[in-house]
N, C-alpha and C positions, 0 to 999 in steps of 0.2 A: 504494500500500500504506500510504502514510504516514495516510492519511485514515481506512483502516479502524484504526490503531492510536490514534491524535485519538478515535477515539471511546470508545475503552475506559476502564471504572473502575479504579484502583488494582490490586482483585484479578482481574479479567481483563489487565489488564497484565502483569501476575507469572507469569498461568498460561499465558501465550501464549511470554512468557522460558524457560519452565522448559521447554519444546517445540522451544526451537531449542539449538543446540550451543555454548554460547556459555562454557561451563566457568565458570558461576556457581554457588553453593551457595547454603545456606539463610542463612547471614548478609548475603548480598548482597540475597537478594529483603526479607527485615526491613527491609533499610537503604530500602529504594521502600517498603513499606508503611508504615513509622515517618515519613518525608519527605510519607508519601500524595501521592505519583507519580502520577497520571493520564497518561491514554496521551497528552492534548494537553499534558501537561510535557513527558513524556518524548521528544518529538519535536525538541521545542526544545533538548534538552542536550548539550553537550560536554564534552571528556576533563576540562576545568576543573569544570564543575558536579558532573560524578557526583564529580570528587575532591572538592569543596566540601562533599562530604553523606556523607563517609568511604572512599570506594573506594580501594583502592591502585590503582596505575597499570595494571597489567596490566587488571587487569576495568574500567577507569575507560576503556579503549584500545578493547577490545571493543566493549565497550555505546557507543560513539562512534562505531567505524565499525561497528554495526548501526545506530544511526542514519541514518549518512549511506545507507546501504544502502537502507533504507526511500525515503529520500528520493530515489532515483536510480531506481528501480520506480515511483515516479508519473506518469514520464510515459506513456501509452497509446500503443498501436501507433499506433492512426486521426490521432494527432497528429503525425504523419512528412508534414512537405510532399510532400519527393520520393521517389525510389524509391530513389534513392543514398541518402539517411537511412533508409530502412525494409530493405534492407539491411544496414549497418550494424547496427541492432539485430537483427536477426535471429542474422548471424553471430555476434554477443555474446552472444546467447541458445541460441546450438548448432544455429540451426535453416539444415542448412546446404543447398548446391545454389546452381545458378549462375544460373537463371532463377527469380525469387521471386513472379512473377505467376502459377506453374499451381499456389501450393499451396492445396490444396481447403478450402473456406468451410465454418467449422459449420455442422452444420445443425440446429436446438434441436429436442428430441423427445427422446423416447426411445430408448435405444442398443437396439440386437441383442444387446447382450452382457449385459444385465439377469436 
């Protein structure tokens, strides 16, 4: 996820913020546009930086661990050696059941339900 955010300009950074729950207002997204925050800044910062560029602590907390948050959604399923790690993410994911080899494979097309 961190790589689709790296990609973002300033103001698709702010409007992808303002979509998640993160109890920011509108002086906080000023403080990224006036900084001009690109989404490959914003990747790179912690509870120090956002404080460094005016945040109080509480949203300087947030915006820190949605970072790291971003940063822990990069790795991909297909990158689990074993089955005992692909497990693991799984039940981390909610996706639960004791046998994880019959869950059924996308299949790309179009849905029935369109």
């Amino acid at each position: 996820m961190s790589d689709v955010v790296a990609d973002m300009d300033t103001e698709q950074l702010i409007d992808y913020l303002q979509r998640r729950d993160l109890k920011l207002t509108k002086p906080h997204f000023e403080k990224l546009r006036k900084e001009e925050i690109a989404g490959s800044d914003f990747i790179e910062m912690n509870k120090d930086t956002f404080q460094s560029i005016g945040f109080a602590l509480g949203p300087a907390m947030r915006l820190a661990k949605f970072v790291e948050s971003l940063d822990n959604k990069l790795r991909t399923y297909s990158s689990y050696k074993t089955l005992g790690d692909l497990k693991l993410i799984l039940q981390k994911n909610k996706v639960n059941g004791e046998n994880t080899t019959t869950i059924k494979q996308f299949k790309p097309g179009l849905s029935s339900e369109l």
